[in-house]
C-alpha positions as CSV (number, residue, x, y, z in Angstrom):
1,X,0.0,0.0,0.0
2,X,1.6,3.3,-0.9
3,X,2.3,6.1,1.8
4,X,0.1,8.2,-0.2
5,X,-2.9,5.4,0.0
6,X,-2.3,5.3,4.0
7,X,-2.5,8.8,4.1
8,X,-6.1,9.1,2.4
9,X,-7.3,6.0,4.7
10,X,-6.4,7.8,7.4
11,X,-7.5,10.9,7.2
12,X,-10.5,9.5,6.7
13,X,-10.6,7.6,9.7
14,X,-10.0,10.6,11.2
15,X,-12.6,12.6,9.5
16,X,-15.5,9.6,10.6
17,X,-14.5,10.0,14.1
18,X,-15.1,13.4,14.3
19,X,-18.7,13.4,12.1
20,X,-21.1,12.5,14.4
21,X,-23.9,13.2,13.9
22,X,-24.0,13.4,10.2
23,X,-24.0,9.7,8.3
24,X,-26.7,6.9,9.7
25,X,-26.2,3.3,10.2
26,X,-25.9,-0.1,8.0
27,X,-29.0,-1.3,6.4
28,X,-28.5,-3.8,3.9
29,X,-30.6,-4.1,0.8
30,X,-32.7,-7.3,2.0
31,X,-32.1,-10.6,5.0
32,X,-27.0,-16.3,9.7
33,X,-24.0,-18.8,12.3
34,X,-22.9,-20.5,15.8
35,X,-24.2,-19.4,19.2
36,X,-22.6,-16.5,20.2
37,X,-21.4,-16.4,23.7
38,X,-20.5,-13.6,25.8
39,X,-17.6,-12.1,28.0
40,X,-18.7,-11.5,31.6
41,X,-17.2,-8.2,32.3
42,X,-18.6,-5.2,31.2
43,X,-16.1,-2.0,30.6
44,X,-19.0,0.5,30.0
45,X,-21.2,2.9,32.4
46,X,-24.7,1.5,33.3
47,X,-28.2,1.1,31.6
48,X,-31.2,2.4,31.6
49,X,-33.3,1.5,34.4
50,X,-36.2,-1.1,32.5
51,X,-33.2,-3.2,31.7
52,X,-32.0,-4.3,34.9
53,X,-35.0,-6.2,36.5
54,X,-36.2,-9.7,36.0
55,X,-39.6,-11.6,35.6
56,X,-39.8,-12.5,39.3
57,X,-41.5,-9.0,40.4
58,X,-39.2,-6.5,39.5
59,X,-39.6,-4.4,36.3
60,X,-39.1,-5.9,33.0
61,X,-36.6,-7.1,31.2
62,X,-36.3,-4.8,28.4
63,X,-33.7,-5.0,25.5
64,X,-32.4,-2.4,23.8
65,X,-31.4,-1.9,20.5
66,X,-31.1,0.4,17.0
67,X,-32.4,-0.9,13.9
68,X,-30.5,2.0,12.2
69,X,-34.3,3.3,9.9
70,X,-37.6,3.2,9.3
71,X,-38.8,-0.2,8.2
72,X,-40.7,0.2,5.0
73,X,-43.3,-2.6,5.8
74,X,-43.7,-5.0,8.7
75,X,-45.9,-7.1,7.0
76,X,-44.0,-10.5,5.6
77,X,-45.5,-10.3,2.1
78,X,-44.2,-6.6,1.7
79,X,-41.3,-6.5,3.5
80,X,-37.9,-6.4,1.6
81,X,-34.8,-5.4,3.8
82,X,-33.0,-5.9,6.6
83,X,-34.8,-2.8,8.9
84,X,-37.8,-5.1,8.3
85,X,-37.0,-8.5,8.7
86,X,-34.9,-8.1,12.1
87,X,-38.4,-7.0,13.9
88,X,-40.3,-9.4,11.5
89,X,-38.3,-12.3,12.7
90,X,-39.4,-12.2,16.3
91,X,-42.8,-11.3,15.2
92,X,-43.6,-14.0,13.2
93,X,-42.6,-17.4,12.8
94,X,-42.9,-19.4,9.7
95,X,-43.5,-23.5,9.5
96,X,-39.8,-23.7,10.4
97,X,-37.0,-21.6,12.3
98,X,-33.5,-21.2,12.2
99,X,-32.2,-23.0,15.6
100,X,-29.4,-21.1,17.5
101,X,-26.8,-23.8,15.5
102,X,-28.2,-22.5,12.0
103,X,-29.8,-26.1,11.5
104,X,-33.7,-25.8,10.2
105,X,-36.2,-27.3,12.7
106,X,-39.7,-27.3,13.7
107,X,-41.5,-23.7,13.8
108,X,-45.2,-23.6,13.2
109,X,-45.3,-27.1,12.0
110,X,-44.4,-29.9,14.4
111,X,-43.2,-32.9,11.5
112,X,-43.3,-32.8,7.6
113,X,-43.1,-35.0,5.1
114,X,-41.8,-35.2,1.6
115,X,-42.3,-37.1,-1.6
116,X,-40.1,-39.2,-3.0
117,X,-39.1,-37.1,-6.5
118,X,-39.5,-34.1,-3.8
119,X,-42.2,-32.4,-5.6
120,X,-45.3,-32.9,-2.5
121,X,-44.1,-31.3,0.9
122,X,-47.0,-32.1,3.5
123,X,-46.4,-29.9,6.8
124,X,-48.9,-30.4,9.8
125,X,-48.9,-27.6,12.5
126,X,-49.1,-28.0,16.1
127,X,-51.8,-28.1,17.3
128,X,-51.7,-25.0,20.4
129,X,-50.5,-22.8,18.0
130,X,-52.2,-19.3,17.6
131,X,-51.6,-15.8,16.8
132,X,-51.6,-12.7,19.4
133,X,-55.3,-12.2,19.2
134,X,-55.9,-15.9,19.9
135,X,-57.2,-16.9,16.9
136,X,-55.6,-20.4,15.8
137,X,-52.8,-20.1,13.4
138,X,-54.3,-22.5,10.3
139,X,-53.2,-23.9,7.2
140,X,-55.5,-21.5,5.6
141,X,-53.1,-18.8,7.2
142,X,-50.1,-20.2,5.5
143,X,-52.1,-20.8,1.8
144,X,-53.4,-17.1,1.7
145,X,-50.5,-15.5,3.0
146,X,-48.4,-17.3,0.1
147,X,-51.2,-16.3,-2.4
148,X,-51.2,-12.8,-1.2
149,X,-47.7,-11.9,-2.0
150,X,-48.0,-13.6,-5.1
151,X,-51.3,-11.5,-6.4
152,X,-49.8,-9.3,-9.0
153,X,-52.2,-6.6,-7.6
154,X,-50.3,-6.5,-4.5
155,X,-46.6,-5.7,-6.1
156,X,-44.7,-7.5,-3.5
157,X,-41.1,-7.3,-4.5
158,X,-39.6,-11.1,-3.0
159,X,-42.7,-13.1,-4.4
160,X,-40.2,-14.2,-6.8
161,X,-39.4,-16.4,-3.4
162,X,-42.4,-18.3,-4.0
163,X,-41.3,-19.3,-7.7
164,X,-40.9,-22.9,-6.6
165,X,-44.0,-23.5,-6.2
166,X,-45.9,-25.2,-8.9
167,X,-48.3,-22.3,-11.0
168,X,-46.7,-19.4,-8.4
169,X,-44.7,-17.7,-11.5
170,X,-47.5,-17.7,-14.0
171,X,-49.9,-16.3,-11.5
172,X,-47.8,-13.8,-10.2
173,X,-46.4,-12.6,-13.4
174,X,-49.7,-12.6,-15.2
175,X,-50.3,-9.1,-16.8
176,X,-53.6,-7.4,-14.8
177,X,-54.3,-5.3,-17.6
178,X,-54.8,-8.0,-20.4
179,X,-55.9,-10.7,-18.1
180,X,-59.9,-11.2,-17.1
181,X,-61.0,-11.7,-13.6
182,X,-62.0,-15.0,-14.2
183,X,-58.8,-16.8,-16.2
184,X,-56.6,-14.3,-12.9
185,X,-58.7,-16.7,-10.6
186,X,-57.8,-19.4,-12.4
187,X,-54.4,-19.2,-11.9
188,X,-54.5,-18.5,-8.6
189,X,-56.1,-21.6,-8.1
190,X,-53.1,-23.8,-10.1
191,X,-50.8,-22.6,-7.4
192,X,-49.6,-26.0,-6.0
193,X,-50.6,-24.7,-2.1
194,X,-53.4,-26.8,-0.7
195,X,-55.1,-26.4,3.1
196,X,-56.2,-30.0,3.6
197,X,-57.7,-29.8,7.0
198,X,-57.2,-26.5,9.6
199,X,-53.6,-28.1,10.6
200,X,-52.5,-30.0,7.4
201,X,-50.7,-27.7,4.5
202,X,-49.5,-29.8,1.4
203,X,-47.3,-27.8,-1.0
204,X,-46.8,-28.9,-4.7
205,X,-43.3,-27.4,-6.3
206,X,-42.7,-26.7,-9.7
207,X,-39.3,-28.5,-9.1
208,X,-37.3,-30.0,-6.7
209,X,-35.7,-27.4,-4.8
210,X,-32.8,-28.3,-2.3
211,X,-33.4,-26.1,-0.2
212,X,-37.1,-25.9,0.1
213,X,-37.5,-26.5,3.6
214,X,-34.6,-23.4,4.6
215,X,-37.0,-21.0,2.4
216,X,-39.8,-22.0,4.7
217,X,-37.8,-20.2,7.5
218,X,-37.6,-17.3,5.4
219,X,-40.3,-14.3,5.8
220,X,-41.7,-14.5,2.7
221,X,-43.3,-17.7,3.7
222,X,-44.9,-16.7,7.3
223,X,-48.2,-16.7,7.7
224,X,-50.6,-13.8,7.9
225,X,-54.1,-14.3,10.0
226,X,-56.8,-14.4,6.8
227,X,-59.3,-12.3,8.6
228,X,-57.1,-10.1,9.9
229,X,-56.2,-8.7,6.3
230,X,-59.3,-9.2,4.9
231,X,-61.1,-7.0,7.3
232,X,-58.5,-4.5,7.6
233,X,-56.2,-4.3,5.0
234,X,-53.7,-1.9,6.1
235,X,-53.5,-3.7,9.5
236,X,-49.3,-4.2,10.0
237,X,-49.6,-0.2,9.6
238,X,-49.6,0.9,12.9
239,X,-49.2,-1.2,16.3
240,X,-53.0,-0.7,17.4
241,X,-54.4,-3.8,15.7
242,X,-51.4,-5.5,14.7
243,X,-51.7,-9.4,14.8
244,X,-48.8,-11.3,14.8
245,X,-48.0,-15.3,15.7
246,X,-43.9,-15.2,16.9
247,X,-42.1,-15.1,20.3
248,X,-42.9,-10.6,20.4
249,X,-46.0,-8.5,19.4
250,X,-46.2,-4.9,18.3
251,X,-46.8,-2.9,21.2
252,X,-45.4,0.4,19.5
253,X,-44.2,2.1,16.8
254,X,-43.3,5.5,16.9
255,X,-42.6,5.7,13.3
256,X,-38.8,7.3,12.6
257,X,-38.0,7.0,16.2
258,X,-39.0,3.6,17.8
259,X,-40.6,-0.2,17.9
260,X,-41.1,-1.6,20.9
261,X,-42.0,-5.3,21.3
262,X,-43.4,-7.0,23.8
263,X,-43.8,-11.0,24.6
264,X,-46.7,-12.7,23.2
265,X,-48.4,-14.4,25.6
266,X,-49.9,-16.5,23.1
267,X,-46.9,-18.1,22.0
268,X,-46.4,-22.0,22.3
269,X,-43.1,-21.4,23.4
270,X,-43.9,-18.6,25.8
271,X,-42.3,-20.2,29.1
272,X,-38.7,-19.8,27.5
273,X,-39.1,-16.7,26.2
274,X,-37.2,-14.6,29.0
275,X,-37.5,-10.9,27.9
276,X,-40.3,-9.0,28.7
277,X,-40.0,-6.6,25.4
278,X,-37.3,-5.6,22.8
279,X,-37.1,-1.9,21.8
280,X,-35.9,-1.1,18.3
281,X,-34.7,2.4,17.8
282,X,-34.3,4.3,14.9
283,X,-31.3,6.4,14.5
284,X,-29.1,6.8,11.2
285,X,-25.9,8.2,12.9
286,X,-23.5,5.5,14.0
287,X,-21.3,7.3,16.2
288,X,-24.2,8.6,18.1
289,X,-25.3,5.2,18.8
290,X,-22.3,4.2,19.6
291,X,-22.4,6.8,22.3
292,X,-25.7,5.6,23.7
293,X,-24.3,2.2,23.8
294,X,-21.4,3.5,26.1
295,X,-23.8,5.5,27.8
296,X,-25.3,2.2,29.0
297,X,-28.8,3.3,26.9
298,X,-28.3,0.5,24.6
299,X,-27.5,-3.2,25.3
300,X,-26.4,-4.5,22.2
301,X,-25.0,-2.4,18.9
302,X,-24.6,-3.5,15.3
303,X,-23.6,-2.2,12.7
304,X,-20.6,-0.3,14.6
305,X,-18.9,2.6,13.1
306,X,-15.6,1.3,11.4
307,X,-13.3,3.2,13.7
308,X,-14.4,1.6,16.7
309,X,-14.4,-2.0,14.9
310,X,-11.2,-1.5,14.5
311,X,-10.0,-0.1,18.3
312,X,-12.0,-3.0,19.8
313,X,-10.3,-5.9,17.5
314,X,-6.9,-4.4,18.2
315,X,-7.6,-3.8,22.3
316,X,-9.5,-7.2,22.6
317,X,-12.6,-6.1,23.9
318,X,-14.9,-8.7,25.9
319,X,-17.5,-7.0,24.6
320,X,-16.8,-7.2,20.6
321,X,-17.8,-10.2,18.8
322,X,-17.5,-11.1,15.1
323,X,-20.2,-12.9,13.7
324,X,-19.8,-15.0,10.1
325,X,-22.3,-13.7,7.7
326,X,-23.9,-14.8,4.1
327,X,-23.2,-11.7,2.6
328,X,-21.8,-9.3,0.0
329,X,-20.8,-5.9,-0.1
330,X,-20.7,-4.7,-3.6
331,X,-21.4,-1.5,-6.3
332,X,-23.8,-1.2,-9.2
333,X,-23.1,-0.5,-12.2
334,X,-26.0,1.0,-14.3
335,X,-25.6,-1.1,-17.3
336,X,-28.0,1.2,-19.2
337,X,-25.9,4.4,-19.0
338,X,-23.2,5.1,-21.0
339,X,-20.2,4.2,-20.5
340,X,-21.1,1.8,-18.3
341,X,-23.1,-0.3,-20.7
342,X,-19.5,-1.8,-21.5
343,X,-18.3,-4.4,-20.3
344,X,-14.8,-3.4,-20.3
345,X,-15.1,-0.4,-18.7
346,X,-16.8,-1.8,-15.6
347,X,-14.4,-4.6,-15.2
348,X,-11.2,-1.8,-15.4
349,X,-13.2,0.0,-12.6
350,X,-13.3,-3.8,-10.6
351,X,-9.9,-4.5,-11.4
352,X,-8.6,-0.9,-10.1
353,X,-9.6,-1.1,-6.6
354,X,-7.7,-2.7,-3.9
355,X,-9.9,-5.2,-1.9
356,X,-7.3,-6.2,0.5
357,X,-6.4,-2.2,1.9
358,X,-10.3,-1.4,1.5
359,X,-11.0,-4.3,4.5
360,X,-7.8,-3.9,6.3
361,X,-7.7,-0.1,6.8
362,X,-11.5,1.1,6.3
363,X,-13.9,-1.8,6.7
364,X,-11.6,-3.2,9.6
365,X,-14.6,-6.0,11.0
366,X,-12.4,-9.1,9.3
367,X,-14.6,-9.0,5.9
368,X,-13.1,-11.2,3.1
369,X,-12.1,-9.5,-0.2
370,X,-14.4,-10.8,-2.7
371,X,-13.6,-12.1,-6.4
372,X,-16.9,-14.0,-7.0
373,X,-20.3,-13.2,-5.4
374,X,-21.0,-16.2,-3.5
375,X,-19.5,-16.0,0.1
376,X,-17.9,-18.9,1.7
377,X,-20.4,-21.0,4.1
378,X,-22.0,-22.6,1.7
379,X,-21.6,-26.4,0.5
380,X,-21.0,-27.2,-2.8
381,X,-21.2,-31.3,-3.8
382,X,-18.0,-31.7,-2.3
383,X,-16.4,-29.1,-0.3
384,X,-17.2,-25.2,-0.2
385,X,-18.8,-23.2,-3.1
386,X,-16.9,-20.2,-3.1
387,X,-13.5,-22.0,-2.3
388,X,-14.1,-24.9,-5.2
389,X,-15.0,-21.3,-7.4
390,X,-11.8,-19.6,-6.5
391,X,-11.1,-16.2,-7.2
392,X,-12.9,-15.3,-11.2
393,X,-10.7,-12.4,-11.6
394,X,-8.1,-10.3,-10.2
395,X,-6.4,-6.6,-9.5
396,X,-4.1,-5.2,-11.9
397,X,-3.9,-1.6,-12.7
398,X,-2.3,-2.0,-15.8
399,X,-4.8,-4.4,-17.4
400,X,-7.3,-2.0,-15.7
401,X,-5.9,1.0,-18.1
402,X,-6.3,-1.0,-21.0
403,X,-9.8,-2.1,-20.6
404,X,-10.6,1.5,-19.7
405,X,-9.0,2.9,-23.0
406,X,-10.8,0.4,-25.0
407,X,-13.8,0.6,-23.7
408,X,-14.2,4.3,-24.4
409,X,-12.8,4.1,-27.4
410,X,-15.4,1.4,-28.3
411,X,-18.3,4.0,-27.2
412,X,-16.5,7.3,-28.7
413,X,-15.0,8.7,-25.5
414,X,-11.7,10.0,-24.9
415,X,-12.3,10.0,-21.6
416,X,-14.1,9.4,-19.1
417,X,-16.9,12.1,-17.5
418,X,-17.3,12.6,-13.8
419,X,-20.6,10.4,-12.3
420,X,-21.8,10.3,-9.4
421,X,-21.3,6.8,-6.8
422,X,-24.7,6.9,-4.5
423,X,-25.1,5.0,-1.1
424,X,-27.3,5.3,1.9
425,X,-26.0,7.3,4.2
426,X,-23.8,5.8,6.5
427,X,-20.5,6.4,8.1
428,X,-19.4,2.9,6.7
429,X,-20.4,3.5,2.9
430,X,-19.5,6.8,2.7
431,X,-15.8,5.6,4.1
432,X,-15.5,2.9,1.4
433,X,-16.9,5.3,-1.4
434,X,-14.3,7.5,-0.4
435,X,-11.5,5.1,-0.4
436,X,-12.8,3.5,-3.9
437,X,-13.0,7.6,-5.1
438,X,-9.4,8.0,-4.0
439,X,-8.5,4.5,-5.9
440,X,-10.0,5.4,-9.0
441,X,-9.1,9.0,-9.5
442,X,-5.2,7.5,-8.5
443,X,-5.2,4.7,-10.5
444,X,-7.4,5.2,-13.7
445,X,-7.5,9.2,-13.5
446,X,-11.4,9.3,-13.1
447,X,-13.3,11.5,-11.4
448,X,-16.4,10.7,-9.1
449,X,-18.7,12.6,-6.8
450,X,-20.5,11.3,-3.6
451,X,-24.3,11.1,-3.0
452,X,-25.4,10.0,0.3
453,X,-29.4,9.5,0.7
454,X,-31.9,8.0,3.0
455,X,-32.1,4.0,2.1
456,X,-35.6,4.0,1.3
457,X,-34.4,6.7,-1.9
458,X,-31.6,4.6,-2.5
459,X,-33.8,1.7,-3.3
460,X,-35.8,3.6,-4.9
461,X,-33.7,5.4,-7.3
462,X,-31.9,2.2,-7.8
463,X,-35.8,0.4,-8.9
464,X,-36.3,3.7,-11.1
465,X,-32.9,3.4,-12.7
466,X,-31.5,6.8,-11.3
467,X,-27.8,6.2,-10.8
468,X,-24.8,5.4,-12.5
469,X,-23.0,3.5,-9.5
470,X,-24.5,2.4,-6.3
471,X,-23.9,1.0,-3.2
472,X,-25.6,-2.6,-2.4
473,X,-25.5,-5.5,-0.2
474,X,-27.3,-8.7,-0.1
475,X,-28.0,-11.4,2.7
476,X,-28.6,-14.9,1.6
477,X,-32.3,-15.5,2.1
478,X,-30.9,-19.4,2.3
479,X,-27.8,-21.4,2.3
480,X,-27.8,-22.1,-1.2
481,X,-25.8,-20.6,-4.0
482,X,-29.0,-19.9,-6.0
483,X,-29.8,-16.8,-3.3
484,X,-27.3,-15.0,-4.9
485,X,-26.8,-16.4,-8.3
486,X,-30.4,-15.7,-9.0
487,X,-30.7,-12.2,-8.7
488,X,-29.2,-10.5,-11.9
489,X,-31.4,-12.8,-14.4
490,X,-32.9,-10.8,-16.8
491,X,-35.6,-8.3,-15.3
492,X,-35.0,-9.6,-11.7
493,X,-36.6,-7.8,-9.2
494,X,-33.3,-7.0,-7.8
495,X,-30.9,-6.7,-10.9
496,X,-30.6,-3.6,-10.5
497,X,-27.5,-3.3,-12.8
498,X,-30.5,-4.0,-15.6
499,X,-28.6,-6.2,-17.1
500,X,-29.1,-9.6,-19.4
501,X,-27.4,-12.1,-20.6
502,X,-29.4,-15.5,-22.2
503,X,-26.4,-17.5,-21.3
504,X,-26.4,-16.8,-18.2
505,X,-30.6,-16.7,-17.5
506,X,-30.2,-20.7,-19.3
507,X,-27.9,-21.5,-16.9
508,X,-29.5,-20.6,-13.9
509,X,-32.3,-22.2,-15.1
510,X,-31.0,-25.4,-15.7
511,X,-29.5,-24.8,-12.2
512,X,-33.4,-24.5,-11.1
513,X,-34.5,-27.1,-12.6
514,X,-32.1,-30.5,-12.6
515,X,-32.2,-33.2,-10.1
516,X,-28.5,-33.7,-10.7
517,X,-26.3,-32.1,-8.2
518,X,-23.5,-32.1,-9.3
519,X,-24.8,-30.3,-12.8
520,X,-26.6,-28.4,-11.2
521,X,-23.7,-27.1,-8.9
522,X,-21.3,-27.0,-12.1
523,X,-23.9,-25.0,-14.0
524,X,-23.7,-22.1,-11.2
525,X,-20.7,-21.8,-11.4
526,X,-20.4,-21.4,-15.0
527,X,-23.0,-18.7,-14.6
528,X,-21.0,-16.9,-11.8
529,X,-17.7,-17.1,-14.1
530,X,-20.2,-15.4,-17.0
531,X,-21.2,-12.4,-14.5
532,X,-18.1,-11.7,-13.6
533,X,-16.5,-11.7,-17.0
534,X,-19.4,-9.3,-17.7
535,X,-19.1,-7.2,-14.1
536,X,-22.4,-5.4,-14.3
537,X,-21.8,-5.9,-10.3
538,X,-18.1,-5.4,-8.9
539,X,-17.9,-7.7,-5.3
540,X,-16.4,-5.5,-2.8
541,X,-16.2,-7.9,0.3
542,X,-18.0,-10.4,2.0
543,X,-19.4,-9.4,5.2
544,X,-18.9,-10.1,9.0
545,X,-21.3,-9.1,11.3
546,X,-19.0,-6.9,14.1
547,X,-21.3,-6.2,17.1
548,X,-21.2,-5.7,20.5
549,X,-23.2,-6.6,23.4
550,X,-23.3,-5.8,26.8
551,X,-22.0,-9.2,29.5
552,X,-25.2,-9.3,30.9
553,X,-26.8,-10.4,28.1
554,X,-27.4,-14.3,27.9
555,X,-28.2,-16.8,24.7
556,X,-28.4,-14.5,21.9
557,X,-27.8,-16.2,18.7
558,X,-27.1,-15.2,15.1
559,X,-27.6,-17.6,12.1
560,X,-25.3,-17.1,9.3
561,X,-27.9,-16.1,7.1
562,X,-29.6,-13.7,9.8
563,X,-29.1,-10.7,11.7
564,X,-28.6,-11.9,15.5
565,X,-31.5,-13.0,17.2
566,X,-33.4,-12.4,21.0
567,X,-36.0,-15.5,20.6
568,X,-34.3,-17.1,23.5
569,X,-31.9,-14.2,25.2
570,X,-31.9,-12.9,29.2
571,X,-30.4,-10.4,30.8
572,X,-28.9,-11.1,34.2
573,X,-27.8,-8.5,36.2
574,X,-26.3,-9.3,39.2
């Protein structure tokens, strides 16, 4: 790394530390590992009174938390990020759950049973199960929850999720406009979901899927109460009337500033549910959560800002943990704007960036530089995915000056104009933009600007195609290739790069679609190789999950594929 590189990293180090205040927190664009245990020495100041009682007639054990912004829908059909799914995942629960070892087991449903050519699932709930009102959580729930995200007059973004079931994509892509009431009907009822009795679901897929039973654990697939929705539509709106069947229920939400959860009582599980509540706040700045945090005003902190990731990995603190994550950091290319609808120019802006000094100096939380876009953690027929993949391409400036050249020459530039690299606003992203603005303007002699907005624009702008480069992440919905391979087919609901390529949408289909394993395995990674030949997506770094949380807090866990979770946590004070 040259002297002059250090420099810029760390001024800007410098420069986050003293911005607070001014750039919000990490929310990634959707939604995972081993239980994570905790020191038992705190070095912080104390918290907030509700926090240090118990369930034996004290006050009540309260957890405290930031969820960094506004969710934009707590309703599992609508809800498409990470600010929704952390309070959507104690909420509701789907036929199965992720247990605290990452392993898939019994949620709503007690048992389940599959076919032999695993098209026919059959799940049968338990039988004490019901939702926070007290109504009995059915198989009907299930079926018309399903079908409601998949109605294409409901618009909900992941009902690409229910794809594997049999009919699910011709009903949900059918075209409103040209279609009759009648033949829309009839399609909805060719969706292979059936509610035998009031506790028996059977599910029909279009193909065999894997994975099938770790999507079920996935929000898309909870339930909504049927009568709930149907006599108030815009019920998961507000926290008066909100019906929910998880661990929590909404008690409040003071939209832009809180959510506070409180334990169902009508949980089957309730008796090992230990906190009373969990209160999600809603503040963008890191560093001022960080403060609260010190302050004793919060009990648990993620995402941290990058400056105190890194003083807390170097001093050891009892209190910092690193979680493994199914994730990727990466930028957007807007495939549709010129130049960047060449392929040779976006790979020469991939290939100029350091990965290695961009985790070591800025991201600091032990992130993994990323070549492909499938992290490690997931199993391939033999071994791990990613490590069978290797790296697809590599840095090198001068390979990165050529491709630049050629590609403008290609589109009848001489150079290259100024644009514009968005991201949410965040201390994190706007750290890494910098760095990535310092590499290019060093390295290729092109010149960028910084937009920071609110995520909600971001994803927003992003759907609309306003940007040229953009900040993204992605979670793995499940531990499968395919919930990242899948995402930049042709008009995907989240290629936001807008780009195609038939090659690539045959492979992934075929990777859909064969019973064979190990083709099915090979043709992914054919596909990845083709996207990142193409690079309308350059992989930054696969993600950790840095957090901290206070010793007194007991048995929280945090699935690879999931931000941590409270299902099961206590807090013991002595």
């Amino acid at each position: 790394m040259s002297k002059k590189l250090l420099a810029v990293f760390s001024l800007l180090l410098v420069l986050m530390f003293g911005l607070a205040g001014c750039f919000s927190g990490d929310s990634e664009d959707v939604t995972k590992d081993d239980s994570t245990d905790t020191a038992d020495t705190s070095t912080d100041t104390d918290t907030s009174e509700d926090t240090e009682s118990t369930n034996d007639g004290g006050e009540e054990k309260i957890l405290h938390l930031n969820n960094s912004s506004e969710p934009g829908a707590l309703h599992p059909g609508l809800a498409e990020g990470t600010h929704d799914s952390w309070p959507l995942n104690h909420l509701f629960e789907g036929l199965t759950k992720k247990s605290p070892d990452g392993e898939v087991e019994p949620g709503m449903a007690e048992k389940w049973e599959t076919s032999e050519d695993g098209l026919e699932w059959t799940f049968f709930l338990k039988q004490d199960v019901n939702w926070s009102n007290g109504d009995p959580v059915t198989a009907e729930d299930f079926k018309y929850a399903w079908l409601h995200a998949l109605d294409p007059n409901v618009g909900s973004s992941y009902a690409y999720q229910l794809y594997y079931l049999k009919g699910a994509t011709e009903y949900n892509s059918a075209d409103i406009e040209a279609v009759s009431d009648e033949d829309l009907t009839k399609l909805r009822e060719e969706v292979g979901i059936e509610a035998v009795d009031e506790k028996t679901l059977k599910v029909t897929l279009a193909q065999p899927t894997p994975y099938f039973l770790d999507l079920t654990s996935f929000y898309t697939y909870f339930p909504i109460n049927k009568n709930v929705q149907e006599e108030n539509p815009e019920w998961y709106q507000e926290a008066d009337g909100y019906v929910s069947n998880g661990a929590f229920t909404l008690e409040e939400w003071k939209h832009k500033e809180s959510i506070t959860l409180k334990k169902n009582e009508n949980y089957y599980d309730k008796d090992q549910i230990n906190l009373d509540g969990i209160n999600f706040l809603m503040i963008e700045e890191a560093s001022t959560t960080w403060q609260m945090y010190r302050n004793g005003e919060l009990d648990f902190l993620y995402p941290l800002p990058q400056d105190v990731v890194g003083q807390m990995s170097e001093n050891d603190d009892p209190e910092f943990n690193i979680a493994p994550d199914l994730a990727i950091y990466y930028y957007n290319f807007n495939t549709e704007k010129k130049p960047f609808n060449n392929a040779k120019v976006r790979k020469a802006l991939s290939m100029a960036i350091n990965r290695e000094d961009l985790v070591e100096f800025v991201a600091q939380g032990g992130q993994q530089p990323a070549y492909g876009v499938v992290p490690e953690g997931i199993n391939d027929v033999d071994g791990d995915f990613r490590q069978n993949g290797g790296a697809l391409f590599e840095s090198d400036l001068e390979k990165a000056k050529a491709l630049l050249a050629e590609g403008l020459k290609e589109e009848g530039m001489d150079s290259m104009d100024e644009f514009v690299i968005l991201y949410n606003t965040s201390e994190g992203h706007q750290a890494i933009a910098s760095a990535i603005q310092e590499m290019w303007r060093k390295n290729l002699d092109v010149s960028t600007k910084l937009e920071n907005v609110e995520f909600q624009v971001k994803l927003d702008r992003e759907k609309a195609g306003d940007f040229m480069v953009s900040r993204a992440g992605w979670i793995g919905d499940y531990v499968d290739p395919m919930t990242f391979m899948d995402l930049w087919v042709t008009d995907g609901p989240y290629n936001d790069a807008n780009w195609s390529n038939t090659e690539y949408d045959s492979l992934i289909e075929k990777a859909k679609t064969t019973m064979d394993a190990a083709e099915r395995m090979d043709a992914m990674h054919q596909a990845e190789q083709i996207l990142m030949d193409e690079m309308p997506v350059m992989p930054i770094y696969f993600y950790t999950k840095p957090f901290t949380v206070k010793p007194y807090v007991k048995d929280i866990y945090t699935p690879i594929n999931k931000y941590t979770q409270f299902h099961y946590a206590d807090i013991e004070k002595e």
